[in-house]
N, CA, C and O atoms as CSV, one atom per row, in Angstrom:
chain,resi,resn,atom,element,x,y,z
A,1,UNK,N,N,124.670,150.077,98.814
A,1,UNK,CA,C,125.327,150.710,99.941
A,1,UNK,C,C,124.949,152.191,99.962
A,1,UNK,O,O,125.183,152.974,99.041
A,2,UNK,N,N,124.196,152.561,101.381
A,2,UNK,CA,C,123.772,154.080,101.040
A,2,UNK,C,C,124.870,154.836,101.212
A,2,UNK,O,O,124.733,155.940,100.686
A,3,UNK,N,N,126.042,154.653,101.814
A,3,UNK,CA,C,126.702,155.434,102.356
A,3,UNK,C,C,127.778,155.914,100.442
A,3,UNK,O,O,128.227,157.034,100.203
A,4,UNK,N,N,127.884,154.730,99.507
A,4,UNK,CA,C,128.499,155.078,98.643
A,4,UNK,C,C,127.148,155.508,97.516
A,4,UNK,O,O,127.652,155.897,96.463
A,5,UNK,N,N,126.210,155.528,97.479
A,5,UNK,CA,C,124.999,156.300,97.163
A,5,UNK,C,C,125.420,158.042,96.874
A,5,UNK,O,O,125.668,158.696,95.862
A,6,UNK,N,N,125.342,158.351,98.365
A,6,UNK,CA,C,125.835,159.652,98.869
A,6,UNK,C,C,127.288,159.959,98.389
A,6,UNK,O,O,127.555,161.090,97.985
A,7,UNK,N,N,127.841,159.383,98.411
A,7,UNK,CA,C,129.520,159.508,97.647
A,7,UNK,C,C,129.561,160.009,96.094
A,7,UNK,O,O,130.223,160.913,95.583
A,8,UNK,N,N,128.616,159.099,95.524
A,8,UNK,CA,C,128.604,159.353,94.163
A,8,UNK,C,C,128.018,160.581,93.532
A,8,UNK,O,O,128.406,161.286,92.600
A,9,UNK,N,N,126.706,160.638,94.512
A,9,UNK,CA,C,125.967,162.171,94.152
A,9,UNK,C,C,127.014,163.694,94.498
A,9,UNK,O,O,127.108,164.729,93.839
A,10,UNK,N,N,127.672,163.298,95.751
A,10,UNK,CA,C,128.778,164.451,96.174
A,10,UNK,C,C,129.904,164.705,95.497
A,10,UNK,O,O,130.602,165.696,95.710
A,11,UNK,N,N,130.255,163.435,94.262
A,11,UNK,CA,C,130.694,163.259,93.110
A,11,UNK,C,C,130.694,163.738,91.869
A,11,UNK,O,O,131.589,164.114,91.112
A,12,UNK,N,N,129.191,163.637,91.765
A,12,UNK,CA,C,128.478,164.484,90.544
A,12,UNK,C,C,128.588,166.124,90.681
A,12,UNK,O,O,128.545,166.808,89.659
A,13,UNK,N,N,128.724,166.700,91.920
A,13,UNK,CA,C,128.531,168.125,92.116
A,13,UNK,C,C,127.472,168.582,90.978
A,13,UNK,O,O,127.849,169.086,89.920
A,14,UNK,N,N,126.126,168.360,91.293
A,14,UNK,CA,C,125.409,168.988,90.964
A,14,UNK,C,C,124.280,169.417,92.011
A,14,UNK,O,O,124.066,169.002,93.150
A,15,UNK,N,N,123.582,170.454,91.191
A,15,UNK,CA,C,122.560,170.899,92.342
A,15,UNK,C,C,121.304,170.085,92.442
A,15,UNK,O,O,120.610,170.128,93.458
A,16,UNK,N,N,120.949,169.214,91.221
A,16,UNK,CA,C,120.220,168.565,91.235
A,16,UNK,C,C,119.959,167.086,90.902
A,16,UNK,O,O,120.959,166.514,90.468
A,17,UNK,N,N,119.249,166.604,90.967
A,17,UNK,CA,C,119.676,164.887,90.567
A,17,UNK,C,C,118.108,164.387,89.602
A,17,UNK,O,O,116.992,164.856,89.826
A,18,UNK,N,N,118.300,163.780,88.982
A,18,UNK,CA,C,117.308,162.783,88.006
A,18,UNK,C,C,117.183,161.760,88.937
A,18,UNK,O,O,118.021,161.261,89.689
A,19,UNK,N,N,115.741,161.476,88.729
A,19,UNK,CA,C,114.820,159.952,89.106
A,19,UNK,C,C,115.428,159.259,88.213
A,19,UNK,O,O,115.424,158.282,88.963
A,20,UNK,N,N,116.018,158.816,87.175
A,20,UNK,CA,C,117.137,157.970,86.705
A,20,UNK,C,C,118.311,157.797,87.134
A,20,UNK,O,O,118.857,156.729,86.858
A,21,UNK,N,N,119.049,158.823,87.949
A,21,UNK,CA,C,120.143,158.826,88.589
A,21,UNK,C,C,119.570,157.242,89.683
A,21,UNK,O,O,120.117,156.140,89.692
A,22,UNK,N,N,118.440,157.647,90.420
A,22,UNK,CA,C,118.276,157.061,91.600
A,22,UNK,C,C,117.762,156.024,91.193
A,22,UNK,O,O,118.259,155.050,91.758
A,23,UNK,N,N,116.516,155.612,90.023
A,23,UNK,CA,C,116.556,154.055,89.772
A,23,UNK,C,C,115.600,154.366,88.589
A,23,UNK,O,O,114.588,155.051,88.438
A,24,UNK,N,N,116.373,153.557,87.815
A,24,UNK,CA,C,115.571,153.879,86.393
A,24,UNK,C,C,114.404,152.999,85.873
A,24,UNK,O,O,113.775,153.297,84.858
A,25,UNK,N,N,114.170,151.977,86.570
A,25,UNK,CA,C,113.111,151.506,86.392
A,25,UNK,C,C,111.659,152.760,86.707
A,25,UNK,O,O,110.785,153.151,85.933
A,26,UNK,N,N,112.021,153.218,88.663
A,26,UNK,CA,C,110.646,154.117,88.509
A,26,UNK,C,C,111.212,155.256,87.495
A,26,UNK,O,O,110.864,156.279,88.084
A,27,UNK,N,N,111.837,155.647,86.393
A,27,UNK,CA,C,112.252,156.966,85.946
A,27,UNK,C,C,111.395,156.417,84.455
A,27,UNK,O,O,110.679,157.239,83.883
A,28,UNK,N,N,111.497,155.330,84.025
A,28,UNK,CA,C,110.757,154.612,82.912
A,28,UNK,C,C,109.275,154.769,82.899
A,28,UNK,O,O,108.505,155.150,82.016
A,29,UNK,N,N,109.033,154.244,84.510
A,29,UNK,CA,C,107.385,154.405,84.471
A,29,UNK,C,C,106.880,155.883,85.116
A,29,UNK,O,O,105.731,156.294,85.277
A,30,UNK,N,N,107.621,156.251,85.293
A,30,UNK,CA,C,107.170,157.980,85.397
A,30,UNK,C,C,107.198,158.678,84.087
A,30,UNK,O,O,106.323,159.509,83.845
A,31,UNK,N,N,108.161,158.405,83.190
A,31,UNK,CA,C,108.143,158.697,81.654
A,31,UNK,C,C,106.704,158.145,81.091
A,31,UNK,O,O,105.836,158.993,80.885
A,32,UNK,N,N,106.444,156.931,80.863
A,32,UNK,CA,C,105.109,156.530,80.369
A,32,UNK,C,C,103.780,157.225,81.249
A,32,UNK,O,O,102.781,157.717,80.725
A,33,UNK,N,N,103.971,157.153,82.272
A,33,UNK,CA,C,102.824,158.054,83.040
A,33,UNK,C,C,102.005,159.575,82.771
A,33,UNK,O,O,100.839,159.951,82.892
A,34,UNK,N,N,103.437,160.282,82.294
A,34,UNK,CA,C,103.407,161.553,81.965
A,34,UNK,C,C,103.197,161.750,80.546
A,34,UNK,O,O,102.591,162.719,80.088
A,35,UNK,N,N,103.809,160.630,79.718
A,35,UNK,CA,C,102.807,160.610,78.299
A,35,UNK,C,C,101.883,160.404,78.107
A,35,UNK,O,O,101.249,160.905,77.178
A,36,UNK,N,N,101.231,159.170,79.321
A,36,UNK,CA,C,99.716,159.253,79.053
A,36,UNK,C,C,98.964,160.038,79.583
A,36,UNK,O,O,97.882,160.333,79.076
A,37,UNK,N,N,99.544,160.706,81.115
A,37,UNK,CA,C,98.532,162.401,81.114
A,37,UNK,C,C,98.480,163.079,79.809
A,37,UNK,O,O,97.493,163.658,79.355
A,38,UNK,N,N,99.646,162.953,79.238
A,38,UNK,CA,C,99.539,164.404,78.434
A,38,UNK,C,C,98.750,164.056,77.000
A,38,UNK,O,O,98.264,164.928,76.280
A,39,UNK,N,N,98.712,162.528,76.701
A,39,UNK,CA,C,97.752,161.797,75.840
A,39,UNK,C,C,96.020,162.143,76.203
A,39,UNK,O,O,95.130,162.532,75.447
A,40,UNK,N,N,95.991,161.834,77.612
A,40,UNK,CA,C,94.550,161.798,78.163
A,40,UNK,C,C,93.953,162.695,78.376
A,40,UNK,O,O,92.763,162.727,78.061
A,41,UNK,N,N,94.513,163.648,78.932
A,41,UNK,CA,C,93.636,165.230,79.911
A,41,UNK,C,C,94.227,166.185,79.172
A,41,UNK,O,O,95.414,165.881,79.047
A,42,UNK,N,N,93.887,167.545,78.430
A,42,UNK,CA,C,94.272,168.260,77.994
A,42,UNK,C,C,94.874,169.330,79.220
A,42,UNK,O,O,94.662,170.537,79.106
A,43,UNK,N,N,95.573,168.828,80.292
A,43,UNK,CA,C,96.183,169.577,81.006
A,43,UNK,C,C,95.836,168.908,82.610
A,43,UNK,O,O,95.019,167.991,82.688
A,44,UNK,N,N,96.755,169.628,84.291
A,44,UNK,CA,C,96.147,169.572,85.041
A,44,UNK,C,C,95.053,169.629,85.942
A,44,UNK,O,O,94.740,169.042,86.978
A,45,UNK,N,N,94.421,170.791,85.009
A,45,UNK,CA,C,92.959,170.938,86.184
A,45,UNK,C,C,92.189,170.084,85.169
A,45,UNK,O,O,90.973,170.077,85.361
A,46,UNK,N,N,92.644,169.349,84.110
A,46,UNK,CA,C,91.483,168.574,83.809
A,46,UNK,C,C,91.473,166.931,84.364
A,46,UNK,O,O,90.443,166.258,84.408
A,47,UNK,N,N,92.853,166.429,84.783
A,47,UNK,CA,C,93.273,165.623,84.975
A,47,UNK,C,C,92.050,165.554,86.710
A,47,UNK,O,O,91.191,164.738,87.043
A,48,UNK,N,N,92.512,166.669,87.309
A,48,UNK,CA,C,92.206,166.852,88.688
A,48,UNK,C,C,90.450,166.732,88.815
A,48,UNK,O,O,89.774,166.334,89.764
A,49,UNK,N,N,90.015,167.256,87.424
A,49,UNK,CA,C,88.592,167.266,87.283
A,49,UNK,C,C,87.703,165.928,86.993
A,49,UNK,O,O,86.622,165.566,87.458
A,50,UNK,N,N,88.722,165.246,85.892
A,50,UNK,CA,C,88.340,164.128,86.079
A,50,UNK,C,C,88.506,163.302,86.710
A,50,UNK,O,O,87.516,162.570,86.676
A,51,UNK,N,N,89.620,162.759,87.650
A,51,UNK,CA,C,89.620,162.386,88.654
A,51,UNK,C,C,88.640,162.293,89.557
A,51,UNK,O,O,88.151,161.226,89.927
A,52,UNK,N,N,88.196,163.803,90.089
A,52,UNK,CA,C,87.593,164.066,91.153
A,52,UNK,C,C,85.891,163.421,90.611
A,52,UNK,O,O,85.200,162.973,91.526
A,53,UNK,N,N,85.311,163.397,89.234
A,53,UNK,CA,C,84.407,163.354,88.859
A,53,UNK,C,C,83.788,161.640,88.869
A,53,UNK,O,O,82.622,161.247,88.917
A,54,UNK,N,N,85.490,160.609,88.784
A,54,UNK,CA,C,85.446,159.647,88.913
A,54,UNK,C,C,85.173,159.061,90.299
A,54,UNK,O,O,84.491,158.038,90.346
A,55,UNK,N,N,85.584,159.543,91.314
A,55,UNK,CA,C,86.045,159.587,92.102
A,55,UNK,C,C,83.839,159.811,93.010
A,55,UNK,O,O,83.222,159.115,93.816
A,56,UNK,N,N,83.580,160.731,92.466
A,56,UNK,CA,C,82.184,161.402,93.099
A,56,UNK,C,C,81.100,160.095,92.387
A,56,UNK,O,O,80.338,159.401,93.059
A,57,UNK,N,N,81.237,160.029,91.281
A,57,UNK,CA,C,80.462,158.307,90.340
A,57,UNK,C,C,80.496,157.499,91.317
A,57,UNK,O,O,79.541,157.137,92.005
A,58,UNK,N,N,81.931,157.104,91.432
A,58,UNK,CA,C,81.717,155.827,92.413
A,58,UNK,C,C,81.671,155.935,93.851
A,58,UNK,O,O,81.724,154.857,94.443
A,59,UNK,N,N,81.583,157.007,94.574
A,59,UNK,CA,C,80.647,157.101,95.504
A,59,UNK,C,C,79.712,156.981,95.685
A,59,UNK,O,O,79.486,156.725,96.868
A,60,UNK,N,N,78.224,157.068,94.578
A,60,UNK,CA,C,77.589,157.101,94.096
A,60,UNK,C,C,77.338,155.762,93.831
A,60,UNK,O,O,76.540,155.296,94.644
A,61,UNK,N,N,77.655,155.110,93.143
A,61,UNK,CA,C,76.947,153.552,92.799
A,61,UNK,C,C,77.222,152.587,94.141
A,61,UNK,O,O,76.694,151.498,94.366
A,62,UNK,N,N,78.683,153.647,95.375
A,62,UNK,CA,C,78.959,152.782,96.410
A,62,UNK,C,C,77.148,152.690,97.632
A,62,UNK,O,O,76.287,151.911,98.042
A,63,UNK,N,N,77.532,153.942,97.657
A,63,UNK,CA,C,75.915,154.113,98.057
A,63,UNK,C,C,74.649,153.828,97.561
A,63,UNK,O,O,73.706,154.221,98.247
A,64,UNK,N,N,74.384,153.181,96.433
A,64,UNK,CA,C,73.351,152.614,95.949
A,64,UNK,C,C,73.442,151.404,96.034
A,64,UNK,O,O,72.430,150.708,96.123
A,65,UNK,N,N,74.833,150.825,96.024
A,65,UNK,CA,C,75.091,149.176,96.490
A,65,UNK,C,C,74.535,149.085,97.680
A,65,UNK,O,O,73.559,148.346,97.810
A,66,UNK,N,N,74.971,149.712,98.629
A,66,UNK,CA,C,74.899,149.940,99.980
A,66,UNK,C,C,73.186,149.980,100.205
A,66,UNK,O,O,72.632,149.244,101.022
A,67,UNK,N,N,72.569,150.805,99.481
A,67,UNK,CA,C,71.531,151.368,99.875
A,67,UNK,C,C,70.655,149.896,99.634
A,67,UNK,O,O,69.862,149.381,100.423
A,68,UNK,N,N,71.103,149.362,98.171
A,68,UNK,CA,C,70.092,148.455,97.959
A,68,UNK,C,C,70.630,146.895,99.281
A,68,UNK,O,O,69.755,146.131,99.690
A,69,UNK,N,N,71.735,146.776,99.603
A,69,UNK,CA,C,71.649,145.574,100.554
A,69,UNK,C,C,71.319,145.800,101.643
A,69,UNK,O,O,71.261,144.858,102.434
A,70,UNK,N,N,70.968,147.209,102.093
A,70,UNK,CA,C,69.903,147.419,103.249
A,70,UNK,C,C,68.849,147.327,103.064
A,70,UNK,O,O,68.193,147.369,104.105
A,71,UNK,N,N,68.177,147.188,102.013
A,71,UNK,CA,C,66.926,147.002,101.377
A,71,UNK,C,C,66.844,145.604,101.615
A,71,UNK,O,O,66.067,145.175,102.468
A,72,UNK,N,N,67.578,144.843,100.938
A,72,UNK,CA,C,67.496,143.453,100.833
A,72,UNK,C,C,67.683,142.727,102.174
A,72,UNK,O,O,67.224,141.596,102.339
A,73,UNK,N,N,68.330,143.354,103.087
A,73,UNK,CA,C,68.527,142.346,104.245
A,73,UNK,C,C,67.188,142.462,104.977
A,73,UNK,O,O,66.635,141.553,105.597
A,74,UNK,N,N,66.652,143.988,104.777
A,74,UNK,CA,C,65.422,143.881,105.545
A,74,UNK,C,C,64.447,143.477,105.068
A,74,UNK,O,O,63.502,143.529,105.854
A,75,UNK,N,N,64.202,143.061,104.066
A,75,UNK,CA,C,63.332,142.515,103.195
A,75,UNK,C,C,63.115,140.559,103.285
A,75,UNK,O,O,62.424,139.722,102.705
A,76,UNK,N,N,63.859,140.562,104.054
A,76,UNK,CA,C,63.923,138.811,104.927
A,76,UNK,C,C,64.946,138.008,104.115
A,76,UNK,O,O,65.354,136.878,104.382
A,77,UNK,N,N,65.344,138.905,102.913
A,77,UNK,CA,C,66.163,138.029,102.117
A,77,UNK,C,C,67.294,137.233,103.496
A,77,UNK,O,O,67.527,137.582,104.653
A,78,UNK,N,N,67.765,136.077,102.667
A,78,UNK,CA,C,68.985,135.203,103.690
A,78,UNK,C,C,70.207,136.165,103.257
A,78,UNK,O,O,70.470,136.365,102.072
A,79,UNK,N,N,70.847,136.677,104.202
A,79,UNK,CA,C,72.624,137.432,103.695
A,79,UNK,C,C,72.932,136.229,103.699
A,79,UNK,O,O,72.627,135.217,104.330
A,80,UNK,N,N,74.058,136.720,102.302
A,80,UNK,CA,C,75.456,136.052,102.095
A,80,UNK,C,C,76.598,136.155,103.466
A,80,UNK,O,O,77.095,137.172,103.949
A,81,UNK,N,N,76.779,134.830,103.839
A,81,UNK,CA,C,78.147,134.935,104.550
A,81,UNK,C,C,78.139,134.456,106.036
A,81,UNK,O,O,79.174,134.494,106.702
């Protein structure tokens, strides 16, 4: 019930509220998430770096997929499909 949602928080009188307040399942997997950033990337701009680096790779092999089944279709091969 949202309306007793809102009751309970106006209850709490606080200024702020926990992602466990609101559902602790996502408050669990936001906990494990943030241990494994802080396991994986020695910080944000590395997180952001690798990301972005992953991110530029497989653009990269997308366009060589790409590149080579334009190769192949014109090449008389039969397409799939």
């Amino acid at each position: 019930n949202p309306g007793e949602f809102w009751n309970q928080l106006a209850l709490a009188d606080a200024e702020s509220i926990s992602l466990r307040e609101i559902n602790e399942d996502l408050a669990v997997l936001w906990g494990k998430f943030r241990k494994f950033c802080g396991i994986t990337f020695s910080g944000p701009k590395d997180l952001l770096v690798r990301l972005a680096d992953r991110k530029e790779s497989d653009d990269i092999e997308r366009r060589k997929s790409i590149s080579l089944a334009q190769k192949l279709a014109g090449s008389g091969t039969p397409r799939l499909g």
